[in-house]
C-alpha positions in Angstrom: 62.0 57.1 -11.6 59.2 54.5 -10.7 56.4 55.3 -9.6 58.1 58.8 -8.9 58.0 58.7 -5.2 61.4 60.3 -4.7 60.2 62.8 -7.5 57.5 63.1 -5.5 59.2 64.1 -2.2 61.6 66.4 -4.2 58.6 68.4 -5.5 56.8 68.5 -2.7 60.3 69.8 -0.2 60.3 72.6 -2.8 63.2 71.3 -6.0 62.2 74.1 -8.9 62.8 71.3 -11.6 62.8 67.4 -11.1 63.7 64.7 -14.2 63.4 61.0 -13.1 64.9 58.5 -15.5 63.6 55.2 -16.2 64.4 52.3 -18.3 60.7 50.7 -18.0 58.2 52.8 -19.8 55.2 51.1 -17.8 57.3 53.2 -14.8 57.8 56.2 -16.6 53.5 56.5 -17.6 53.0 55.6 -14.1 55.3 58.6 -12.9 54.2 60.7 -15.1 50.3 60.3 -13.9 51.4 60.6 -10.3 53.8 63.8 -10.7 51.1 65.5 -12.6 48.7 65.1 -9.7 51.2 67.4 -8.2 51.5 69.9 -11.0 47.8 71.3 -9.7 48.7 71.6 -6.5 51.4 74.3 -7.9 54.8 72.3 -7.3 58.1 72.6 -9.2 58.2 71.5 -12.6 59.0 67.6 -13.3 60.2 65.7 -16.7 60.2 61.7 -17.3 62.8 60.4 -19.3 61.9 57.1 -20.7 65.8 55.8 -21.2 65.3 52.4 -23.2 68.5 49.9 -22.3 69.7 52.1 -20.0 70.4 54.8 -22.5 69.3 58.5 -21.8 68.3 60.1 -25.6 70.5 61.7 -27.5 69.2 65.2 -26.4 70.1 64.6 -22.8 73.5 64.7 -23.4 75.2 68.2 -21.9 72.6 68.0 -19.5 73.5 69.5 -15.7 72.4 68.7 -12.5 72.6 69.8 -8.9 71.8 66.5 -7.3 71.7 62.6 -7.7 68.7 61.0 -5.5 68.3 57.1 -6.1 66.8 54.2 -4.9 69.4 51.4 -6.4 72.2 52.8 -4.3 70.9 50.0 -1.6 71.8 46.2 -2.5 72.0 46.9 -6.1 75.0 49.0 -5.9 77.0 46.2 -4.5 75.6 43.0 -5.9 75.0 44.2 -9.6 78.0 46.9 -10.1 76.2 49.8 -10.2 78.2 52.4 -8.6 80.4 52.3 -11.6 77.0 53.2 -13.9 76.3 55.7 -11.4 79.8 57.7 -10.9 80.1 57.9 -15.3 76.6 59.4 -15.1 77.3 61.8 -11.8 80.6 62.4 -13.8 78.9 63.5 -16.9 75.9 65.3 -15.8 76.1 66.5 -12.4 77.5 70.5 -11.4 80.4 71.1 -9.4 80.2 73.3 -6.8 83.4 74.8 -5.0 83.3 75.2 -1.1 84.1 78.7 -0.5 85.8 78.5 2.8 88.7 75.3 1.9 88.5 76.0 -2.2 87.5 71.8 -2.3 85.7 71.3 -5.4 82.9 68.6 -4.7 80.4 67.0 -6.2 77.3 66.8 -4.1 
């Protein structure tokens, strides 16, 4: 999440519900001050996720989602193997939706 910038943008280009994840919890105050900034200006609704050593709580799991935005799908993908972090957590938490006019199921 950040400084929840790409919460931010979410919010703000009309997302109902936003949760950012972060494993530093200096980030995740910091998000949480600027998200709720937007809260009074009558955006969607947002939750921070402080996820210490990479791990989301234990009430996170069984979670769903309709989209993955990140930051870290730059250089860090590549150099620091994270597009195998990221496909077991779009795997695990992100909704399937079928395309009605082949019958592909995709992930978006």
């Amino acid at each position: 999440v950040g400084t929840g910038m790409l919460s931010a943008i979410c919010l703000e280009a009309g997302c109902a519900s936003v949760t950012g994840l972060d494993t530093n919890e200096t980030m995740c105050h910091l998000a949480d001050l600027h998200l709720g900034k937007l809260r009074s200006r009558g955006g969607g609704s947002f939750q921070v996720v402080h996820c210490p050593g990479g791990k989301a709580p234990a009430w996170f799991a069984g979670r769903r989602f309709d989209m993955l935005v990140s930051e870290i799908l730059g250089t860090l993908t590549t150099s620091e193997s994270m597009l195998k972090y990221l496909t077991k957590y779009a795997r695990a938490h992100l909704d399937v939706f079928v395309d009605e006019a082949t019958g592909e199921r995709r992930v978006y």
